[in-house]
C-alpha positions in Angstrom: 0.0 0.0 0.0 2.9 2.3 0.7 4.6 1.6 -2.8 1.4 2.2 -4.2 0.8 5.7 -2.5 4.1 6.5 -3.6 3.4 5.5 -7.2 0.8 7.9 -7.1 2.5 10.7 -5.6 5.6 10.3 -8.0 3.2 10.7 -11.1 0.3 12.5 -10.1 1.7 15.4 -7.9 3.9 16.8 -10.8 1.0 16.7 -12.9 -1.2 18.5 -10.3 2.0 21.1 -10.7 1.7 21.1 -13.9 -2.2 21.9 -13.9 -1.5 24.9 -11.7 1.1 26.0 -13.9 -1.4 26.2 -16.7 -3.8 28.4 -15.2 -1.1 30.4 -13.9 0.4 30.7 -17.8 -3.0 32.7 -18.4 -2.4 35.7 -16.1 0.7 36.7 -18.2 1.1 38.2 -21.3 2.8 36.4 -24.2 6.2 36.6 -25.1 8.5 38.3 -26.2 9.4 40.4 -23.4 11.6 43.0 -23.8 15.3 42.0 -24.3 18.3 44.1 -22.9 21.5 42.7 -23.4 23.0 46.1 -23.1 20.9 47.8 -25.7 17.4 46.7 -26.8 17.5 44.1 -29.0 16.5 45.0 -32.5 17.1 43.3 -35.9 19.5 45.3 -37.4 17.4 46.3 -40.7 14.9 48.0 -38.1 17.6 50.5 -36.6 16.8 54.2 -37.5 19.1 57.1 -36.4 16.4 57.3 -33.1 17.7 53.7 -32.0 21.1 53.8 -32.7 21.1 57.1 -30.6 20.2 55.1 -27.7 24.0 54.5 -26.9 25.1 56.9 -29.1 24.0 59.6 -27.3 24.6 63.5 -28.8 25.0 66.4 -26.4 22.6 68.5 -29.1 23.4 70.1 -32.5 23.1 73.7 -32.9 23.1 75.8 -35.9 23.5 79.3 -36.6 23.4 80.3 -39.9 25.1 83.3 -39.6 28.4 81.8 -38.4 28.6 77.9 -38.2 27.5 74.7 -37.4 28.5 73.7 -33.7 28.4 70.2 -33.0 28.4 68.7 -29.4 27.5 65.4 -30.2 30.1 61.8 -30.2 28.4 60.6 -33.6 30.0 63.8 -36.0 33.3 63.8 -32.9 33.9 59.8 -34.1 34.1 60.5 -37.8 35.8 64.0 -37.6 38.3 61.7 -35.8 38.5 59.8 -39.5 38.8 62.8 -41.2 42.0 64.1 -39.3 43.8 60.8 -40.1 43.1 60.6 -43.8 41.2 57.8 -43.8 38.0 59.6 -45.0 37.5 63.2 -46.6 34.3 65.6 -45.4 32.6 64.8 -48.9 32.6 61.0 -48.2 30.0 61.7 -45.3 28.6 65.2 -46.6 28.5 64.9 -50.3 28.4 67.7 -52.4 25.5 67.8 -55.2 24.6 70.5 -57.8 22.1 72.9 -57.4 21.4 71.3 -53.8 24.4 72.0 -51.8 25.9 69.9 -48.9 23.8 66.6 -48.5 23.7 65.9 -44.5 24.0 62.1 -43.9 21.9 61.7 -40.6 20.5 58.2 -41.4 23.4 55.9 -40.0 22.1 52.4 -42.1 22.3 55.0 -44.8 26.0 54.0 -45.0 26.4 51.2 -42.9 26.3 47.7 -44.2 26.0 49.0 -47.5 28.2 50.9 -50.3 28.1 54.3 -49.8 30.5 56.7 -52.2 32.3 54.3 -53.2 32.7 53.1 -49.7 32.0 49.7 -48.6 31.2 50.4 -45.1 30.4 47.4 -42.7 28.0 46.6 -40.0 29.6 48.7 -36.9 28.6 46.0 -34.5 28.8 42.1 -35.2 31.8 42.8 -37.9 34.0 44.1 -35.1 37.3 41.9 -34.0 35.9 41.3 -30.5 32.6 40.1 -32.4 34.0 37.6 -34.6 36.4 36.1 -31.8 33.1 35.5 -29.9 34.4 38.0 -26.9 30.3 39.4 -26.6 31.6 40.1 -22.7 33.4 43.3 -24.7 30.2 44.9 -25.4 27.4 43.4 -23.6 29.4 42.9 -20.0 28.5 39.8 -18.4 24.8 39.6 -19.3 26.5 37.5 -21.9 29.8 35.2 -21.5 32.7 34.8 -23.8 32.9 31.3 -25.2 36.5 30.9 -24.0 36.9 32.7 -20.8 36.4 29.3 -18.5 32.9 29.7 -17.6 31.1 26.8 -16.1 29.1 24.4 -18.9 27.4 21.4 -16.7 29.1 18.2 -17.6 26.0 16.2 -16.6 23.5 14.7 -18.8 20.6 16.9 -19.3 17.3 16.0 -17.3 13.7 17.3 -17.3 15.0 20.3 -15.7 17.1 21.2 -17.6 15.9 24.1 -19.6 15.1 23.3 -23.2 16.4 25.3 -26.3 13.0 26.4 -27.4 10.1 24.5 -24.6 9.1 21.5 -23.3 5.6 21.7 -22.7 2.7 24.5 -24.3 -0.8 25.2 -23.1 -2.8 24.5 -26.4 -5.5 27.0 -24.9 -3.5 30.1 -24.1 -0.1 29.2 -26.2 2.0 29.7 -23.0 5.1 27.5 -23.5 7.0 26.2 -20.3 10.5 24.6 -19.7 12.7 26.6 -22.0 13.7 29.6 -23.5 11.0 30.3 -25.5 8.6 30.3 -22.5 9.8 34.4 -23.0 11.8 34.8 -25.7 9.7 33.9 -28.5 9.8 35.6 -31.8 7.0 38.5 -32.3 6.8 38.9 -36.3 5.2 42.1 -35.8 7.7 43.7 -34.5 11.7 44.1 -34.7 12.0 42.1 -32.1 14.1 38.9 -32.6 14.2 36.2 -30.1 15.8 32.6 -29.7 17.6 31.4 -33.0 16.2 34.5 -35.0 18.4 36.4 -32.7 21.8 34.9 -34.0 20.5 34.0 -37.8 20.4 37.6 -38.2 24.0 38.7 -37.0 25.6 38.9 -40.0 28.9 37.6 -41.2 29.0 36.4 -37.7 25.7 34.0 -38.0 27.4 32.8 -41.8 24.4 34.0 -43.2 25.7 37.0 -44.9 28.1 36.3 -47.0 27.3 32.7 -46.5 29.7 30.2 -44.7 27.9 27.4 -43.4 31.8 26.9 -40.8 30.3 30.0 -38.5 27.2 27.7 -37.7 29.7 25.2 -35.6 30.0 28.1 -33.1 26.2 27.2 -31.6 25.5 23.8 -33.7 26.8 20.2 -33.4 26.4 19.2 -36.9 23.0 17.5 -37.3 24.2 13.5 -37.1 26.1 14.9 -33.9 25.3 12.7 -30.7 23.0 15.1 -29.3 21.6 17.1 -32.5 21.7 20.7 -33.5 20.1 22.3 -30.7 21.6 21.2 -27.5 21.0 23.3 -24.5 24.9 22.9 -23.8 25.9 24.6 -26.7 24.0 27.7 -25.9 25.5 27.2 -22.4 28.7 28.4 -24.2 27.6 32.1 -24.7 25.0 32.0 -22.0 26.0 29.9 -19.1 24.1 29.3 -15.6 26.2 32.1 -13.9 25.1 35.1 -16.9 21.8 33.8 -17.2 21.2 33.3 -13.1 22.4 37.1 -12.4 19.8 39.2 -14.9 17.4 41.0 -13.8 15.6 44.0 -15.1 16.1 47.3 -12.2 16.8 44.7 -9.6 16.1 47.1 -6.7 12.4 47.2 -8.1 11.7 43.7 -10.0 13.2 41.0 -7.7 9.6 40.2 -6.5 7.5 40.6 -9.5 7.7 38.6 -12.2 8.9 38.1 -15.9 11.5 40.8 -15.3 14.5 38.5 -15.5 15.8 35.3 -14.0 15.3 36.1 -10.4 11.7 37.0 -9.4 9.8 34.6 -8.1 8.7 30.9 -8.9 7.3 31.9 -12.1 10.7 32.9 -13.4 12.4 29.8 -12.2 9.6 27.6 -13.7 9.7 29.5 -17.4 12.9 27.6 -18.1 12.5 24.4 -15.5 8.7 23.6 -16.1 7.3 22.3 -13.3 10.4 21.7 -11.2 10.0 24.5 -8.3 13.8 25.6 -8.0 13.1 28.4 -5.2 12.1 31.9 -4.8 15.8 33.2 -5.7 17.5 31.3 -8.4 20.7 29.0 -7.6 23.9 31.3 -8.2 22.9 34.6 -7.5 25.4 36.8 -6.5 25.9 40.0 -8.1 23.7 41.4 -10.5 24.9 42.9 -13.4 24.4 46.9 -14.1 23.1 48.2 -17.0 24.0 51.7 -18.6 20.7 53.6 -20.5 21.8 56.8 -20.9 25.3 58.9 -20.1 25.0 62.7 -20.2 27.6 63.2 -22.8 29.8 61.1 -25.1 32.1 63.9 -26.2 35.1 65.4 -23.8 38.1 67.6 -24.9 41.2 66.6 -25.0 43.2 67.6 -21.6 40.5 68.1 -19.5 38.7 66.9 -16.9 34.7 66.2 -17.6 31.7 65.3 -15.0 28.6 64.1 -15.8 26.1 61.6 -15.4 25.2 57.8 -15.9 21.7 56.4 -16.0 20.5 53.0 -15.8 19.7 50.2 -13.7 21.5 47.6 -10.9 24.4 50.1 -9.5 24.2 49.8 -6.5 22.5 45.9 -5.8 21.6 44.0 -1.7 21.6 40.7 -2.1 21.8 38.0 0.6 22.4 40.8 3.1 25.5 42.3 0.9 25.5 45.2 -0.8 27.8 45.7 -3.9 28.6 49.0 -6.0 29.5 49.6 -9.0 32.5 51.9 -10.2 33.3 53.1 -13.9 35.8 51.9 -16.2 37.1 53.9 -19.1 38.9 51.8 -21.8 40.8 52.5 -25.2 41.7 49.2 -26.1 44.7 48.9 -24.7 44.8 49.8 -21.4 41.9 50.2 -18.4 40.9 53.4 -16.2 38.9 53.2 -13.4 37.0 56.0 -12.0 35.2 55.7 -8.6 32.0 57.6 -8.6 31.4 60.9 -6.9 28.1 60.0 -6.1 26.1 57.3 -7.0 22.3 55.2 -6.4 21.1 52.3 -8.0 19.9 53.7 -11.0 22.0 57.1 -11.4 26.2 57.7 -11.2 27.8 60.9 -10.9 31.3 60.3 -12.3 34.7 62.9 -13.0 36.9 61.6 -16.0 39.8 62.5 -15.9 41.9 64.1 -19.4 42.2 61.8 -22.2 44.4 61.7 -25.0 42.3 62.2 -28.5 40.7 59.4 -29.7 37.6 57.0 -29.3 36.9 55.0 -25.8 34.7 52.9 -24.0 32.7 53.6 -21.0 31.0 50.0 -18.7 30.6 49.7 -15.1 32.7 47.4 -13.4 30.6 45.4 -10.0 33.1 43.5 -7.5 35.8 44.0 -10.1 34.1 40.9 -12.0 31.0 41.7 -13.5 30.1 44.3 -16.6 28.0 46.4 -17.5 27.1 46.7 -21.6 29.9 49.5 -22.5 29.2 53.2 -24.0 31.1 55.4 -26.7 33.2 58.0 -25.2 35.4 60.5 -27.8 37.6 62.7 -26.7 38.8 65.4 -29.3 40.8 68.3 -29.5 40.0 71.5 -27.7 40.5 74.2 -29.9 42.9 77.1 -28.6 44.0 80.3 -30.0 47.8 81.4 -28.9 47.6 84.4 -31.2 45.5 86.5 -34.0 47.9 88.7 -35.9 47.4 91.0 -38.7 50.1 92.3 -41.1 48.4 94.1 -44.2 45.7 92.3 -45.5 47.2 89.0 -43.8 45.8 87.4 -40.5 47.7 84.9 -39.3 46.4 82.7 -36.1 48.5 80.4 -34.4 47.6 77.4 -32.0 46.0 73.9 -31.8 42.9 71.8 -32.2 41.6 73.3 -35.8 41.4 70.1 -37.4 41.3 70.1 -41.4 40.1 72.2 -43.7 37.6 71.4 -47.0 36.7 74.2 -49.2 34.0 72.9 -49.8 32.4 73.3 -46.3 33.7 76.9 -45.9 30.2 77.7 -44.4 30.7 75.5 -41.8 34.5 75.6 -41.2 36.3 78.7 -41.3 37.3 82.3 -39.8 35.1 84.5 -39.2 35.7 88.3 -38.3 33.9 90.9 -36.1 34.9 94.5 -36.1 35.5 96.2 -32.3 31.6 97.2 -31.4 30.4 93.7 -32.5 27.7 94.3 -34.5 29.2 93.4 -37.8 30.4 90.1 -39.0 32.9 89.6 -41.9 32.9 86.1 -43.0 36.1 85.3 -44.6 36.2 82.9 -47.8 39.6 83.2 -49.0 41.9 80.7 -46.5 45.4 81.0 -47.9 46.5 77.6 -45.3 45.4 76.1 -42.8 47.1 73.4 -40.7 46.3 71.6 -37.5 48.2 74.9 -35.7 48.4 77.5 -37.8 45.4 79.6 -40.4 46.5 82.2 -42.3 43.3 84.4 -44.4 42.8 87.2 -46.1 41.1 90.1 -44.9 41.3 93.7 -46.5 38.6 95.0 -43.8 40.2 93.3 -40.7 41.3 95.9 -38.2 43.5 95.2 -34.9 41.3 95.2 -31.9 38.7 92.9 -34.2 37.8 89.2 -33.0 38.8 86.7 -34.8 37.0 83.3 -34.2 38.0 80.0 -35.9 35.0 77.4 -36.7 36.6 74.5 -37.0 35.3 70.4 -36.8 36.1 70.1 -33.5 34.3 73.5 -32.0 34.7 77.5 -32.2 37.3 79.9 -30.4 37.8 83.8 -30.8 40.5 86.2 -29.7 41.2 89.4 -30.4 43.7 90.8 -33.5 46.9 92.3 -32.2 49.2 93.8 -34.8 
C-alpha cells in the first residue's frame, strides 16, 4: 500500500504542478518580453538614427546660420576623428550635389552595411574583431559570457530540468510555452524584435548567413548526425552559461519580487525555463547582479581636460543575501583600463569625473566586485581648440595654436574664420583661406582691423580672440 501511494504521488503530484502552472500561464502576457542585453534588442534592418542614438547619445546640435554649425555630439566627434587621419575626406559623409548644396548624412544604415561613395562600409557591430572572436563580454558585459573565458558548462547529462532550447511543454489554450527559452523569448513577427535562434541568424557575417559560410554555424550547432543534435541546451550554455543567465534581472532594486523581469523574481521565473520543477524563490547562483548603462549625459570630452557628468541605468548599486555591492566606472581604449570611482552614486544614477584623455575613441561600462560588466558606451575625446595668437600684417591674419582640425573648401560655411569689427555688430565672413594646418590659419582680410575678434569654426568646435598687430 505504501509503494502504491508512492506511485501515485511520483506521477500525479507533478501533474497537479503542472495543472496549476497552466492556469497560472494565463495571467501573463505572451512573449517576447523586452530584451536588454546592453541595448534593446532589434534586428538590425529596423535600426533608424532614433535607436542607434540610444547609446550613441549626442550632447545636441546647434546651428547658426550666420556663423557655423556647432556640433556637441560623439556621432560627427567619431568621424571628424576619421577625417583628421586621412582615412576619410568631409565629402565622403557630406556629399556635395549640384544645385542642392551639402547633402547631410543623418541616417546611419544609410552608410552602414551598404556601399556608400564608393565606400563599402560594414556593420559597426557584429563585424567588429571582438565580435567575430566571440568575446560578446566586450560589449554586452557579463549579461553574456565569452565562449572561451572558462565559464562553467554542466558536464552532466541533461534532465527534465534542464531548460530546453525552445520548450518543453505549451498550453494548447493560451499558447504559454514552459521549460525553456521560448517560454519568454519567443519571436513576435510584428515587430523588430528577434528572439531565440532568429536572434543569431540575423548577426551577420557572424551568423554565416551574410556572406554565407555554413563553418560559422559550428560556433552554436553540433552538426545534425552529432550525438546530441543541433540544438543542444549545452551549446547555448557556451555564450549563455548558468552564472550570466542566473544574475539578470531588469532594475533589480524594483523587479526581484515581480515577475517576468529576469531570471530572479519569483517561482514563475524559475519555472519558465524548468517547467514544473520548483527551483526556489531566488534562483541558484545569485550573486551579483549585473548593471546596466541607459543613458550617459555626454559622449564627447576635450582633449586635456577633466569632464563630470552623469550615468543612468539600472542595478548600480544591488543588496543581495544581506550584501550590498557598488559599481564603479571603467574607461577603456583598447589597450589599457581606467577606473574611476564615482562621486556619487544610487542604484539607477552615477555621478562620475573623468579624468583628461588623449584624443581618440573610448569605452565607458561599469565594473561590479571588479568581475561583473555592464554593456559598454562610446566615449570620444577630441581636441580642444585654442588660440595662442590672432595677428594682422596688411591684408594678412595669421592665427597660431591647436585643435583646428582640417580644412575642406567645400564646407567653408561650416569651417572657417570669421571676423567681427570692435563694437560687435558686424560680422565679416572670410572665404579666402590662404593655409590652414592643424596649428596654424592664415586668411585674407582687407577690412580686418586690430582690436577685431577673430573666431575660428573648425570640426572640432569655435574659439575667438582678439587681433593684435
Amino acid at each position: 500500500m505504501k509503494r502504491k501511494n508512492h506511485i501515485l504521488m511520483y506521477y500525479v503530484m507533478p501533474m497537479v504542478v503542472f495543472i496549476a502552472l497552466i492556469g497560472l500561464g494565463l495571467a501573463f502576457p505572451p512573449p517576447p518580453v523586452e530584451q536588454r542585453i546592453g541595448v534593446n534588442d532589434s534586428l538590425f534592418s529596423s535600426l533608424t538614427e532614433f535607436k542607434c542614438r540610444n547609446c550613441h547619445t549626442s550632447g545636441g546640435t546647434v546651428y547658426d546660420p550666420a556663423t557655423t554649425l556647432k556640433s556637441d555630439d560623439s556621432v560627427p566627434g567619431r568621424h571628424h576623428l576619421l577625417v583628421a587621419s586621412g582615412k576619410y575626406v568631409c565629402t565622403n559623409c557630406h556629399p556635395v550635389i549640384d544645385g542642392q548644396g551639402i547633402t547631410m548624412v543623418r541616417d546611419c544604415i544609410q552608410c552602414h552595411d551598404t556601399v556608400f561613395n564608393n565606400m563599402t562600409i560594414r556593420r559597426p557591430h557584429h563585424e567588429t574583431l571582438d565580435a567575430q572572436e566571440r568575446h560578446c563580454s566586450k560589449c554586452h558585459g557579463n549579461l553574456v559570457d565569452d565562449y572561451d573565458d572558462g565559464h562553467y558548462i554542466p558536464p552532466y547529462d541533461v534532465s527534465e530540468v534542464t531548460p530546453d532550447t525552445k520548450f518543453k511543454v505549451v498550453n494548447e489554450s493560451s499558447g504559454k510555452k514552459w521549460g525553456g527559452c521560448e517560454a519568454c523569448h519567443e519571436q513576435n513577427l510584428a515587430s523588430d524584435i528577434p528572439s531565440n535562434n532568429k536572434s543569431h541568424h540575423r548577426l551577420g557575417s557572424l551568423s554565416g548567413f551574410n556572406p554565407p559560410n555554413n563553418s560559422k554555424c559550428a560556433a552554436c550547432h553540433d552538426t545534425h548526425s552529432g550525438q546530441f543534435g543541433p540544438d543542444f541546451i549545452r551549446y547555448c550554455e557556451r555564450c549563455h552559461a548558468v552564472k550570466s543567465l542566473h544574475n539578470i534581472q531588469w532594475d533589480f532594486a524594483n523587479t526581484s519580487g515581480s515577475l517576468g523581469n529576469g531570471h530572479i523574481g519569483q517561482n514563475w521565473d524559475c519555472m519558465g525555463c524548468h517547467a514544473w520543477f520548483v527551483a526556489g524563490d531566488v534562483a541558484p547562483g545569485t550573486d551579483i547582479i549585473v548593471p546596466n548603462i541607459e543613458t550617459i549625459s555626454t559622449n564627447k570630452v576635450l582633449e586635456g581636460d577633466t569632464t563630470s557628468f552623469t550615468i543612468k541605468g539600472t542595478n548600480f548599486v544591488t543588496t543581495v543575501g544581506g550584501v550590498t555591492h557598488s559599481s564603479v566606472a571603467v574607461i577603456s581604449n583598447g589597450i589599457s583600463l581606467n577606473t574611476i570611482n564615482p562621486t556619487s552614486i544610487s542604484p539607477t544614477t552615477m555621478t562620475i569625473t573623468v579624468p583628461s584623455l588623449t584624443r581618440g575613441a573610448y569605452g565607458i561600462y561599469l565594473l561590479t566586485n571588479g568581475s561583473v560588466k555592464s554593456n559598454k558606451f562610446s566615449l570620444v575625446s577630441v581636441p580642444k581648440v585654442i588660440i595662442n595668437s590672432a595677428k594682422k600684417s596688411g591684408s594678412i591674419v595669421t592665427i597660431s595654436g591647436s585643435g583646428f582640425g582640417t580644412y575642406d573648401p567645400v564646407y567653408n560655411r561650416y569651417v572657417n574664420v570669421t571676423i567681427k569689427d570692435k563694437t560687435g555688430a558686424i560680422t565679416r565672413n572670410i572665404s579666402q583661406v590662404n593655409s590652414w594646418t592643424d596649428n596654424l590659419i592664415k586668411v585674407t582680410s582687407s577690412t580686418a582691423s586690430v582690436g577685431d575678434t577673430a573666431t575660428v569654426n573648425s570640426i572640432y568646435g569655435s574659439k575667438s580672440a582678439r587681433i593684435t598687430k
